[in-house]
N, C-alpha and C positions, 0 to 999 in steps of 0.2 A: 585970535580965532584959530583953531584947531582943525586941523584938516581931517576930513572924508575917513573913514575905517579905509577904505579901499585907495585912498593914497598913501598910503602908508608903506615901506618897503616892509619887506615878505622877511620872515625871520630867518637867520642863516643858521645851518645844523654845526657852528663852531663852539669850539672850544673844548677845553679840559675835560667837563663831564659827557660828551659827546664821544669825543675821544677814548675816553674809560670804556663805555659802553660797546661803541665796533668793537676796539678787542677783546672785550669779553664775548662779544657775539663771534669773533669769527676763532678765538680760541674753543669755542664749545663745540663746534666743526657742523655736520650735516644733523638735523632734527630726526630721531628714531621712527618715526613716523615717515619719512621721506626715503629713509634707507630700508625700511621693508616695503614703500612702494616699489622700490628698484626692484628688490628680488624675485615679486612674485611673477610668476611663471605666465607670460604672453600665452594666449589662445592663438593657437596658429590654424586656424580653421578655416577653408576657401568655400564655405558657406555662402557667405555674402557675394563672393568672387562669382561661383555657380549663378545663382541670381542673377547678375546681371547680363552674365551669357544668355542665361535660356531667354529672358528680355529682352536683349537686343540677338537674338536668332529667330523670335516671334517676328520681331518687327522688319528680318530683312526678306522674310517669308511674304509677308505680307505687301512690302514694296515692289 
């Protein structure tokens, strides 16, 4: 008798071709796409910050 799909232990990430792979992965270093999110230039804008001031100065107006 053959046991259940879900009894079955969970495959382990070992071995040689496993192995191969991280270091090819982490030799290739950070993804070009990830390294121009880093660069691009943060909005430093207190916009949003404003907003919640004049909202909570309504509100203490009002209490």
């Amino acid at each position: 008798m053959t046991r259940h799909l879900i009894d079955h232990a969970a495959p382990q990430a070992e071995g040689p071709r496993m192995k191969h792979f991280l270091d090819l992965a982490r030799k290739e270093g950070v993804h070009p796409a990830i390294r121009e999110l880093n660069q691009r230039p943060q909005a430093r804008s207190a916009r949003k910050i404003s907003e919640f001031l004049r909202v909570e100065r309504e509100n203490v107006v009002e209490a």
